[in-house]
Structure formats: C-alpha cells, structure tokens
C-alpha distance (Angstrom), angle and dihedral (degrees) to the residues before:
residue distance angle dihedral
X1 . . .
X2 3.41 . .
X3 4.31 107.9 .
X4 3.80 127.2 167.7
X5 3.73 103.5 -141.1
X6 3.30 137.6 -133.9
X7 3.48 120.0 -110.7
X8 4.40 112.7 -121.8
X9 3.86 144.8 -141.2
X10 3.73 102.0 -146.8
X11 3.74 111.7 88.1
X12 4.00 82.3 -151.9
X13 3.72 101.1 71.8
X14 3.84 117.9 100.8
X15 3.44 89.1 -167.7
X16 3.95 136.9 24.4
X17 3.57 125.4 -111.8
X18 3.89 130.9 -113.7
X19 4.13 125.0 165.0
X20 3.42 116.4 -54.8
X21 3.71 140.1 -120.9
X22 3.74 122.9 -171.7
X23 3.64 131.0 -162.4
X24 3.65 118.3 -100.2
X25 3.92 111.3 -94.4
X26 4.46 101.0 -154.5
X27 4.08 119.5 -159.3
X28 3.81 117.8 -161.6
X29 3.77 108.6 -133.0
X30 3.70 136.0 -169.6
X31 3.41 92.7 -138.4
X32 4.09 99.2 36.4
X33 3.61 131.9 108.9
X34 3.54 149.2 162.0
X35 3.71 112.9 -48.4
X36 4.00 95.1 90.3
X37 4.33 77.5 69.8
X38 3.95 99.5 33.6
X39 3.85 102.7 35.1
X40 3.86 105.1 19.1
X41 4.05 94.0 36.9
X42 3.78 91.1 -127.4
X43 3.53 86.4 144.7
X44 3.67 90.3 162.1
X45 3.56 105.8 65.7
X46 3.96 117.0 135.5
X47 3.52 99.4 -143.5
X48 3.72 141.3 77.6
X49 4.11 99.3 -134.2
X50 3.17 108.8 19.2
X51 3.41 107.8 179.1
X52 3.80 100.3 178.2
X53 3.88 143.1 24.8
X54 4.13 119.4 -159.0
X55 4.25 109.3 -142.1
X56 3.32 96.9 176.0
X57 3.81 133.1 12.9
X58 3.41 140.6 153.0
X59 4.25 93.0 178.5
X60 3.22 109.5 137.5
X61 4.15 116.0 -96.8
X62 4.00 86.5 14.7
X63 3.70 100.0 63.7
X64 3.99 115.7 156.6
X65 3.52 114.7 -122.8
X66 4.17 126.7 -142.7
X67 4.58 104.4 -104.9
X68 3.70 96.0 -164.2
X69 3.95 153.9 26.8
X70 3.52 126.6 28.6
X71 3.85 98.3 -38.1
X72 3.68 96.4 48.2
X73 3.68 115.5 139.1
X74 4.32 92.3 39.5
X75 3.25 122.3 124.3
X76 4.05 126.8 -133.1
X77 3.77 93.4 -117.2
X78 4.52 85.3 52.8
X79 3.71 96.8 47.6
X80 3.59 97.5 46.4
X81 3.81 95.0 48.5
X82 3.78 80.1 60.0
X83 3.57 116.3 40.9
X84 3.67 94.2 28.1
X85 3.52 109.1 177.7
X86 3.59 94.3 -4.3
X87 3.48 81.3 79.0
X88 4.19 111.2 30.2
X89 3.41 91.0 17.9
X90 3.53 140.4 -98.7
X91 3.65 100.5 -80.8
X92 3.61 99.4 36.6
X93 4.31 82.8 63.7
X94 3.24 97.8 58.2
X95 3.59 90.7 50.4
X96 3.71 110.5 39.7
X97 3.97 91.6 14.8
X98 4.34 109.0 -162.4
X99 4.12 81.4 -10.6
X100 3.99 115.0 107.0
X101 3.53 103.2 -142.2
X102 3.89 97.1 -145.6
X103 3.68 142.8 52.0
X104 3.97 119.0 -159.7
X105 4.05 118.5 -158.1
X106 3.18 138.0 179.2
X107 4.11 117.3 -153.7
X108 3.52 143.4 -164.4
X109 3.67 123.0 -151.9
X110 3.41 113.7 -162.1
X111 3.68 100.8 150.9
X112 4.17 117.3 27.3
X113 3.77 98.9 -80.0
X114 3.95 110.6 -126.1
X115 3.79 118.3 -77.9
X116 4.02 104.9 -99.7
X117 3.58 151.0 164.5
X118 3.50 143.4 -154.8
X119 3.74 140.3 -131.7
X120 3.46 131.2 -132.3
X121 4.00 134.1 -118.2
X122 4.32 93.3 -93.3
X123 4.03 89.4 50.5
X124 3.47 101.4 40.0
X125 4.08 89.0 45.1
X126 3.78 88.5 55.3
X127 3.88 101.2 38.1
X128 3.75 106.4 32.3
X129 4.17 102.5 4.4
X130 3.70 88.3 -124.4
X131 3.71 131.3 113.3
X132 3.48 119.0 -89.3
X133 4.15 124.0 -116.3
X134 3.59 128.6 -94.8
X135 4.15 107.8 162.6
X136 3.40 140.6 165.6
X137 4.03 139.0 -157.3
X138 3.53 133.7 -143.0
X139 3.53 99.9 -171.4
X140 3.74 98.8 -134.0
X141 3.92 96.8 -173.6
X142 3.73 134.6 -2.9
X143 3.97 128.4 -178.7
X144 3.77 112.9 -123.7
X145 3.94 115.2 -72.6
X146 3.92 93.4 6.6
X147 3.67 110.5 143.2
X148 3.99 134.8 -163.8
X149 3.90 129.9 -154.9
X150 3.92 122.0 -118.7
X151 3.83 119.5 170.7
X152 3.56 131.8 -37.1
X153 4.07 123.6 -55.5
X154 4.01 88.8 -141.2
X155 3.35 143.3 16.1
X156 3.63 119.1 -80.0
X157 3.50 140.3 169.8
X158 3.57 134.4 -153.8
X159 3.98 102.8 -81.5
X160 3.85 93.7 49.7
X161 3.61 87.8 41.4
X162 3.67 98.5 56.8
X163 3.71 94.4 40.1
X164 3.86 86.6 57.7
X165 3.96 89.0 54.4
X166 3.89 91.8 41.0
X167 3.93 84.3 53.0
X168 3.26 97.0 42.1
X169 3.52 91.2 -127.3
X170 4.08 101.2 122.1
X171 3.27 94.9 133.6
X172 3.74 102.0 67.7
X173 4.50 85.8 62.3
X174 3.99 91.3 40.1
X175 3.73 121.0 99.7
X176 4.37 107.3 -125.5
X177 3.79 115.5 -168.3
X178 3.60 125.8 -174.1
X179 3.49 110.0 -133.3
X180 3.92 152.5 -165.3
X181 3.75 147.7 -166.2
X182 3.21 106.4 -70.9
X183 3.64 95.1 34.6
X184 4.26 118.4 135.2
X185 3.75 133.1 -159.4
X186 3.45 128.7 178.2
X187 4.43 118.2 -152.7
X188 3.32 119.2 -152.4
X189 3.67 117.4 -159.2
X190 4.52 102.2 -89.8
X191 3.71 85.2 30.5
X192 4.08 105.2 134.5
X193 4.27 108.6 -134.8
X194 3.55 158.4 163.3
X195 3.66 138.1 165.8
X196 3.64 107.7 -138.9
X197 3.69 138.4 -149.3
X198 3.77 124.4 -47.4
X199 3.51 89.6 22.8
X200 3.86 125.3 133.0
X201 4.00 120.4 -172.9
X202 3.72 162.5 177.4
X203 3.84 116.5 -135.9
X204 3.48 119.9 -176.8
X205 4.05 116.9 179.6
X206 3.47 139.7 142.9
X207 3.40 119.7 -78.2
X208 3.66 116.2 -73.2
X209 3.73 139.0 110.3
X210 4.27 92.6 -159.6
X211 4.10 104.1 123.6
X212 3.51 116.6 165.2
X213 3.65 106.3 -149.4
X214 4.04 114.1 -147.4
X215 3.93 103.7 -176.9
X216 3.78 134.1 -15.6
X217 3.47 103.1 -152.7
X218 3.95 84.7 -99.6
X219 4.40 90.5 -80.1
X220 3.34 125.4 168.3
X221 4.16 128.2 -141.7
X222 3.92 122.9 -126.7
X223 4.24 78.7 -83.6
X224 3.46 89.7 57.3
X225 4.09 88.5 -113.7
X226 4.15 122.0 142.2
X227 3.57 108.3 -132.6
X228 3.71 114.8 -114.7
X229 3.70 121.9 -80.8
X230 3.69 121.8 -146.8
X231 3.73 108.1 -155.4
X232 3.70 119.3 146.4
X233 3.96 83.1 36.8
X234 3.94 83.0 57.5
X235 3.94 93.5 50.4
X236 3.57 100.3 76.9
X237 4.05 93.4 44.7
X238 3.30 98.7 54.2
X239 3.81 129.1 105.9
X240 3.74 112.2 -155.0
X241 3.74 96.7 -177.3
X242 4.09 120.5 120.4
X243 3.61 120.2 -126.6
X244 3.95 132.4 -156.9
X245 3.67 89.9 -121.3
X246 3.60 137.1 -5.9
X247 4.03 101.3 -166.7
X248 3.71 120.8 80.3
X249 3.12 126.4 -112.8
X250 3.68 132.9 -134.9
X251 4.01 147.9 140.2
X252 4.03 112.6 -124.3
X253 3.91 98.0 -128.8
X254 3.91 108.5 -167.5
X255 4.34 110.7 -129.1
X256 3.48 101.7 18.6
X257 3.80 144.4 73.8
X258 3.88 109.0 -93.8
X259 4.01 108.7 -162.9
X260 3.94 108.8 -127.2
X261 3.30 97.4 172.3
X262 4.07 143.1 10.3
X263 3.39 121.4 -171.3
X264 4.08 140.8 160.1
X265 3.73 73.0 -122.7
X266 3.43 113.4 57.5
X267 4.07 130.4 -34.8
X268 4.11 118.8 -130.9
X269 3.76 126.8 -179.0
X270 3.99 132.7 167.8
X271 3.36 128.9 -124.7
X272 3.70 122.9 -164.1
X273 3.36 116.5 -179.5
X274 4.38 144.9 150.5
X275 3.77 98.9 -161.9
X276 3.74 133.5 49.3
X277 4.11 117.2 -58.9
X278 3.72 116.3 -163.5
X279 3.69 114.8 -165.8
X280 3.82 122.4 -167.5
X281 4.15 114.0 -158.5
X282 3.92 91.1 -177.0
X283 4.01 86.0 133.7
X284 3.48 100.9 42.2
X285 3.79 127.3 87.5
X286 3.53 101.6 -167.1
X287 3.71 141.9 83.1
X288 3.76 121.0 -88.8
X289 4.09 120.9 -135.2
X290 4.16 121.8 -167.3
X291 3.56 112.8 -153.1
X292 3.81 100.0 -171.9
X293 4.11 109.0 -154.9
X294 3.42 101.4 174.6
X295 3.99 140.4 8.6
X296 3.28 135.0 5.7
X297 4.47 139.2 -69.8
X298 3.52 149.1 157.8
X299 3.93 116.5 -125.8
X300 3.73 110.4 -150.9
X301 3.59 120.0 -157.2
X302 4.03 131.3 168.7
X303 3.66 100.9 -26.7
X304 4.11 100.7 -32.9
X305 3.45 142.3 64.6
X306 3.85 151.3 -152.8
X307 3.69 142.6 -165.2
X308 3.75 122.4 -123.2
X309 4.24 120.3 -167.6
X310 3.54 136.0 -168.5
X311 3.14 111.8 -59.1
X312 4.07 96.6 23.4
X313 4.07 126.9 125.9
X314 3.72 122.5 -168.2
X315 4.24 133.5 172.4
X316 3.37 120.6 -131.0
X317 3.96 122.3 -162.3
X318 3.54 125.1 -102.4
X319 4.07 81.3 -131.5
X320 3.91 89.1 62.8
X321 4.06 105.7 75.3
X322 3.66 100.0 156.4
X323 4.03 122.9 68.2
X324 3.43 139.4 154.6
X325 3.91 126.7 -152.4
X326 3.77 119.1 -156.6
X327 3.64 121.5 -178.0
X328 2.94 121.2 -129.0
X329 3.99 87.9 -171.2
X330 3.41 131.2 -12.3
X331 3.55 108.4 -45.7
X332 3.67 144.3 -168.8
X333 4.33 122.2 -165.6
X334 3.38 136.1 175.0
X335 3.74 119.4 -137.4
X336 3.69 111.8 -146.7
X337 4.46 123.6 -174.5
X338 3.58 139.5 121.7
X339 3.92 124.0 -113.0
C-alpha cells in the first residue's frame, strides 16, 4: 500500500504516521456464530462461533497489531510508546500514558449472551487494578423480534434480587427491549445486561476485560462444564435503581455528525451521509476512530486516501485534524474520540 505520509512533531518517531488499520483479533464463543462472515464480511475468521472480533485494543496479552503500510506488524502498546501524543493526543498521554484508553468490538449473538454487569473504575482499581467498564452498543443488526436486556424494570433491592436469581426467575425484574438497526444503548458501570439472540453489534468501551457474570442460563461447554459465575463479586457492583428509559435516543440527520453518545469516557456520533463530509479536528487533542456500519467511502487525508467497508475500523492520528469522507454509496460511520 502505497500512503503519502504525514509529516510529525516528535523527534522520536522512525516513521510518520497515517490512519491505521489493525488486524482482526477473533474470540471463540459459546454462543457466537456466523454473522462476523455473513453481515460484517469477515469472511476470514478461523473459528466456527465466533462470537466476537477485537478492532482495537491495547489490553494487555490481546494487543491489536497495525495490517498494512509502513508500520505494519506494530503493536498498539509499540506505537504509542513512540509517538505519544502525536498519535492519541497530547492530553490523552498524560492521562493514560502508553495505555489506549478504549477497546472497540464487534459481537455476534447467536445465543442470548449471559446476564452481566460491570464494575466501575474504584472497584475494578481495588479488585483487579484495571479500569472499570463503561460501554456502549450500536446495534448494528438484529433479526426480527430479537430482544436485549438493559437495567431493571423496577426497583429492587438486594433480597428480592437474589431470590429472583435463586429462583431462577431474573427475568421477570430485568428490563427486555426489542430492538433494531440503528438502535443505541449506553452502560454505565452497575448497569445489569445482555445482548440477546439474533443480535449483531458495535461495542465501544473503555478498556477493560472485567465482566461480572450473573447467570448463564445454567449451559454447559463441549466438557459438559458451566462457566463460572461471579455472584457475591457482582453484589457490590450492581445498581438496582429503575430508570425512565434505558435506550438512547436520537434523530438520524443525513450530512452531518449526530452525537449518540457523550461521555467523560469516550464521545461517539454517526454520520450518515451521500456526498462529501469534511471534518476539521483543529480543537481536539485526541485520536479519531471510524467505525463504518453500513456502505461504503474513501477517507482522504494529507495527500492519500483509503477505502473503508462495512464492517471496517481504522485509527487516525491525533496529528491528522483535517479529513474528508466521500461516499462511495450511501454510507453510515461512527465517529469515536475522547474530549
């Protein structure tokens, strides 16, 4: 690949940065399937369920390496040790230092997923000295009548609650939601959840691998093992407040950045769009990711170019703070950075 680069700042670079694609990371799951092939085109996934692919990550032992141009074959970890904030941004260093603050997935639900919840940054810091996790889901395809869970539907507290999972009756207290494409939900850390079957996604959260796992719907592995449920642990994380709603809400505007989510954590809005978008990032001081969830485009940068498909993810450089988008059909991206 042929890529006019962009000329850097830090006298430590060997090499100057242009937008990044990493190779696909793929995670066997008992309840995966085939959509990361027949909906997200990943038609070169290993594995028989795989129930989710890693974009971007910077967790340790599952770090995403660069596929192409002249830095392919380093890892997240390498480049940010070396561009620093040339390349996630000046602020975001002296925060997170050689850490990348987010992980981007895409999953594939083809069983319900088990019923979960999350901790928050002081919990995980004490029990596992990782960050806690905040997420979201753009619900990037969903087979007619599948639904997800989000919360509870009343007010509980403990004692009902764990009588409910002694009984095996969790589902009466749990939130369900029918959903779409299109569909958003933000998860706060405490926030009980699971995506359900038929249900294809983008998550984007900070980066953490802690999932508290609240019942499994009592399945067994090829061994005939249950996997391992975490319940006192998920006692103290979870929030059993009600809320008026749980999905976001927002109105699909065609040529310009909608905002889908905004967070201390990490900001995501949508662009659809059929002509040329030019976005200008002269204010920011952060990294940009492009989730692309439908269609095709060409990102233009400096004096190059590529092409990003459903289904693609690429990193652009805090350094790089004009772009233009150009569809190349109608297309729909989600733009991912922290502010």
């Amino acid at each position: 690949m042929d890529i006019n680069l962009v000329k850097m700042t830090s006298t430590n670079a060997d090499l100057p940065l242009y937008p990044l694609r990493f190779k696909t990371i793929f995670k066997e799951k008992i309840w995966g399937g085939d959509k990361v092939k027949t909906i997200l085109g990943k038609d070169f996934s290993p594995l028989k369920n795989c129930g989710e692919t890693w974009e971007i990550s910077g967790v340790a032992g599952e770090e995403s390496v660069v596929s192409e141009g002249q830095l392919c074959g380093k890892s997240l970890p390498e480049l940010i040790r070396t561009y620093k904030g040339s390349l996630v941004g000046n602020k975001i260093y002296a925060q997170f230092g050689d850490q990348f603050p987010l992980l981007i997935k895409f999953l594939d639900a083809n069983d319900d997923l088990s019923i979960q919840v999350h901790p928050g940054d002081d919990l995980a810091k004490v029990r596992h000295n990782s960050f806690g996790k905040t997420e979201m889901w753009y619900i990037f395809q969903a087979d007619e009548g599948a639904k997800l869970i989000c919360g509870f539907k009343d007010e509980v507290d403990k004692e009902t609650y764990l009588k409910h999972l002694e009984t095996k009756t969790l589902d009466k207290i749990l939130n369900q939601e029918e959903v779409k494409a299109g569909d958003v939900f933000f998860i706060p850390p405490g926030r009980v959840h699971t995506i359900g079957k038929g249900i294809c996604i983008a998550e984007i959260q900070q980066t953490s691998d802690v999932t508290y796992r609240i019942y499994d719907f009592d399945r067994v592995d090829d061994n005939g093992n249950k996997r391992e449920l975490h319940t006192e642990l998920a006692l103290d994380a979870l929030d059993f407040k009600c809320y008026p709603k749980y999905k976001s809400e927002y109105e699909d505007k065609m040529e310009e950045p909608v905002n889908l989510v905004t967070s201390e954590y990490f900001t995501t809005n949508k662009i659809h769009f059929t002509k040329p978008i030019n976005r200008e990032y002269s204010k920011l001081d952060c990294f940009k990711i492009f989730i692309c969830v439908e269609g095709e485009f060409t990102l233009k940068y400096a004096e190059d170019k590529m092409i990003l498909k459903k289904g693609d993810t690429v990193l652009v450089p805090a350094i790089m703070q004009e772009l233009k988008l150009e569809p190349i059909m109608e297309s729909q991206v989600l733009e991912v950075y922290v502010d």
